[in-house]
C-alpha positions, 0 to 999 in steps of 0.5 A: 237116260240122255242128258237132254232128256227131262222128266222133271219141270220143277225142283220141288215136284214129289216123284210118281209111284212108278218113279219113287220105286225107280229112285228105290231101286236105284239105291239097291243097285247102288248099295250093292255097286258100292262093294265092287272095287275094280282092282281089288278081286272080290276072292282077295284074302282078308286080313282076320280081325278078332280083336279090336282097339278103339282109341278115345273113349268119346261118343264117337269112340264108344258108338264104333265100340258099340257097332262092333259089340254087337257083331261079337267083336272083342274090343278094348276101348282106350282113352288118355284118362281115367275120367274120360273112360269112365265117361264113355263106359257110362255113355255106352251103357247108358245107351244100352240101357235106352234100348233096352227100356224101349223094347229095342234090345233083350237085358241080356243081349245088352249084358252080353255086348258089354261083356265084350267092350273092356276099358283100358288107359294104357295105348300099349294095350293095342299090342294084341289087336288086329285092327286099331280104330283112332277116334279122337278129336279131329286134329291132325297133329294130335292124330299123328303123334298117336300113329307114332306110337301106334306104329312101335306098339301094334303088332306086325300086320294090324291095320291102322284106321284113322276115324277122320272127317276129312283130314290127310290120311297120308299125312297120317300115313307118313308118320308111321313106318307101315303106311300099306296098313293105314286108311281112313275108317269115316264112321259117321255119329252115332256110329253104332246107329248110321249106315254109313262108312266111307274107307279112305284109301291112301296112297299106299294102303294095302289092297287087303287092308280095304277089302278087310274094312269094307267086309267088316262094314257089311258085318256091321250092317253098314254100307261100305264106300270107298272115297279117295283122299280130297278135303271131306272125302265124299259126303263132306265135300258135297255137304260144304257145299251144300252148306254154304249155298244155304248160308249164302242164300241168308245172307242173300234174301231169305230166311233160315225158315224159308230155306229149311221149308223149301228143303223139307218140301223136297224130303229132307226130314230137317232143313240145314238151319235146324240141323245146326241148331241141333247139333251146336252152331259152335262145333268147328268154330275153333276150326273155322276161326283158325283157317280164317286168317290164310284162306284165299282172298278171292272168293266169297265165305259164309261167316254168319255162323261165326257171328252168331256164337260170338252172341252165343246163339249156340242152338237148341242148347242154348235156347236160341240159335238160327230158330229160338226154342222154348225151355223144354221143347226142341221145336224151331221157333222164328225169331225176331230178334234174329232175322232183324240181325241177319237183315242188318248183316246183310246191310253191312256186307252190301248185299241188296236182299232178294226174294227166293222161291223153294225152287230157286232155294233147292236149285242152289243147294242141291245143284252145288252138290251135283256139280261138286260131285261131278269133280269127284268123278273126273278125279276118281276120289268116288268110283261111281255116280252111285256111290256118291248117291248111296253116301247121300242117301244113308249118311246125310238125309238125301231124301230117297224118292229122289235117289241121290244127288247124281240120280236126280240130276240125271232125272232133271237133265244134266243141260239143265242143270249145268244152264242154271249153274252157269248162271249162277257163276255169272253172278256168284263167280268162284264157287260155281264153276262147272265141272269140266266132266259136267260140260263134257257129258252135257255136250255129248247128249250124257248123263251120269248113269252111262258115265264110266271112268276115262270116258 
C-alpha cells in the first residue's frame, strides 16, 4: 500500500470482515517473520540446553521456572534466601493448584512439572546448568554483581540470560570474561502465561547463543523477537510513549475515564489508567524518584503518577487510585475527589485544560507509538515493521483487528499520520519530533510494509 493511500477516516472506526482477516493475517506473517535472522542461518547449530538455573525466586523467577517445567525443562530455581525460596515454591504450586481446580491442567501433570523444579540457596548450584536465567530485581548493579559470580561459577559454553526490561546488557556483559555467552532474555509477567519473549542481542553475543534462545522460545510456545540494545528495547520503548501521551493528555484536559473509554473503543481490553491501577501506581517509583534529579531540563515530564502515591493512591490495592473501587470489587470507579485534584494540578502547571475527542485521545497515543517505532527501524534496534507489530499484539494488548501499530499506520496513511504528528511538535516540541525514516517514506509515496533496511 502507498503512503498516500487511506483507507481509513477516522482513528476509532472497527475494521470490516475483509480487513480484520487482513490485519489477522498479517500477525501470522508476522509471527512467522520474527523467527528469520538475516545473518544467522536457519541450519546454525544449537547450543543443548538440558538443565536450566533460574536465579530469584520471585513471581517473575518462578513463571520462567513454570514455562520451562512444562516443556520438560529440569530447572533449578535459586533464591538469596531460604524465605524467599520457600515463598516462590509456594507461589509456583500455588499456581499450579489454580489450573488444576479449573479444569485447565491434570494432578498429574501438575505433580509431574514439579518434579521438575528443584530449589536451591546456593548461586554455585549453577555449575551444571546449560542455560542461566538471572531474574531479579531491575537494578543493574545488583545484576552486575551476579554476572561476577555467574562468570567464575558457570560452566564453560553456558549461556548467561539477563531477564531485563530495559537495562544495558553490555553493561552486563562487560563484567564477565565471556560476553559472546551473554543476552538478554525480556520474558514478560506472567511468564509462564505471556506469549511473548524479546532477545536482547548485545554487541558481542554469539550468533549460536541467539538462535538457541529464540528455539527455546518457540519450545516454550512463545514468539521470539529479536530487539537490540535502546532503553526498553521494543515493547517498552513504544509503551513509554504511549504511556506518557496518556498522562499528558490528564494533565491536559481529559479525564483518566475518557482517555481509557477512547482506548477500549479501539479494542484494548483495559485503558492505561486501569492497567495502572491494576498493576500498582507505585512500581518504578523508587526508579522514577531517583532519575528525577539529572533528567534533561528541556523537555516535558509526566509526574502525576508520582503525586498520586505520595497521597498513597496506589490502585486497586489500595481502594483508590486513578479510578476508586469498592472493598471487593476490582471495577474502576470515578472519583470526585480525584479528578478535583488533577483539575488543580492542571491549574498549578499552567496548563489551560482542553476538551478532547476519542479521536483526538487515540491520535496521540497511538501516533507516539508509531513514530517511536519508525526510530526503531532506521537504528535497526527491531529487524521488521512486523516484529514491532508481533510484539505489540502478544505482549502488550495492541488490539488485533488493527494488526499492530506499523500495520495500522500504514492502514491509516503514513502522510497522514506524519501531518498530525507535526502538528503536535508545533504545540508539544521535544517529544514529537518526526522520525527521519517517517518523513523520508512519506516523500517517497511508502509505507512501512515495502520498507526493508538501508532503504
Amino acid at each position: 500500500m502507498s503512503a498516500q493511500q487511506n483507507t481509513s477516516t477516522t482513528s476509532v472506526a472497527t475494521p470490516a470482515g475483509d480487513a480484520k482477516q487482513q490485519a489477522l493475517d498479517h500477525a501470522k506473517r508476522a509471527a512467522a517473520q520474527a523467527a528469520d535472522i538475516p545473518d544467522i542461518p536457519a541450519d546454525t547449530p544449537l547450543r543443548p540446553i538440558r538443565q536450566v538455573a533460574v536465579i530469584g525466586a520471585g513471581t517473575m523467577g518462578g513463571g520462567i521456572a513454570m514455562a520451562l517445567a512444562q516443556i520438560g525443562m529440569a530447572v533449578k530455581l535459586i533464591d538469596a534466601s531460604a524465605e524467599g525460596l520457600a515463598r516462590g515454591q509456594q507461589r509456583v504450586h500455588d499456581n499450579y493448584a489454580s489450573s488444576v481446580s479449573r479444569g485447565r491442567l491434570s494432578q498429574a501433570d501438575m505433580d509431574q512439572r514439579l518434579s521438575f523444579i528443584s530449589g536451591s540457596v546456593s548461586l554455585a548450584d549453577v555449575r551444571d546448568a546449560d542455560l542461566i536465567i538471572e531474574a531479579v530485581f531491575e537494578d543493574m548493579g545488583l545484576k552486575q554483581d551476579i554476572f561476577r559470580q555467574l562468570d567464575t561459577l558457570a560452566k564453560p559454553g553456558a549461556i548467561l540470560a539477563t531477564n531485563t526490561s530495559g537495562l544495558d546488557v553490555d553493561q552486563i556483559a562487560a563484567v564477565t570474561q565471556r560476553p559472546q555467552d551473554v543476552v538478554g532474555a525480556h520474558f514478560f509477567s506472567p511468564a509462564h502465561v505471556m506469549k511473548l519473549l524479546e532477545v536482547v542481542r548485545a554487541a558481542k553475543t554469539a550468533p549460536d547463543v541467539i538462535a538457541t534462545l529464540m528455539d527455546l522460545g518457540r519450545r516454550m510456545g512463545k514468539i521470539a523477537v529479536l530487539a537490540r540494545i535502546y532503553p526498553g528495547f521494543i515493547g517498552n520503548a513504544l509503551f513509554r510513549n504511549y504511556t506518557r501521551e496518556a498522562h499528558f493528555l490528564v494533565e491536559d484536559g481529559a479525564l483518566p475515564h475518557e482517555v481509557d473509554q477512547a482506548l477500549t473503543g479501539f479494542g484494548y481490553a483495559m485503558g492505561i489508567f486501569a492497567v495502572h491501577d491494576m498493576a500498582g501506581n507505585d512500581v518504578g517509583y523508587q526508579t522514577r524518584k531517583a532519575q528525577m534529579a539529572t533528567r534533561p531540563t528541556d523537555r516535558r515530564w509526566n509526574d502525576l503518577i508520582m503525586k498520586l502515591c505520595e497521597l498513597g493512591r496506589f490502585g486497586q490495592k489500595s481502594g483508590k487510585g486513578w479510578y476508586r473501587y469498592d472493598k471487593g470489587d476490582r471495577s474502576p470507579q470515578r472519583d470526585p475527589e480525584l479528578e478535583a485534584f488533577i483539575v488543580q494540578e492542571s491549574a498549578r502547571m499552567g496548563l489551560e485544560r482542553q476538551t478532547f475527542t476519542p479521536e483526538d485521545i487515540l491520535k496521540r497515543c497511538l501516533y507516539s507509538m508509531i513514530n517511536e517505532g519508525a526510530k526503531l527501524l532506521e537504528q535497526g534496534i527491531a529487524l521488521r515493521p512486523g516484529d514491532i507489530d508481533i510484539t505489540y499484539l502478544t505482549g502488550y494488548g495492541f488490539p488485533a483487528q488493527h494488526g499492530g501499530p506499523m500495520y495500522y499506520a500504514d492502514k491509516i496513511g503514513l502522510d497522514q499520520v506524519l501531518a498530525d504528528i507535526k502538528r503536535f511538535e508545533e504545540k508539544d516540541g521535544f517529544w514529537w519530533k518526526p522520525a527521519p525514516l517517517l518523513e523520508r517514506l512519506v516523500s517517497q509515496g511508502r509505507s512501512f510494509a515495502d520498507w526493508t533496511p538501508g532503504s
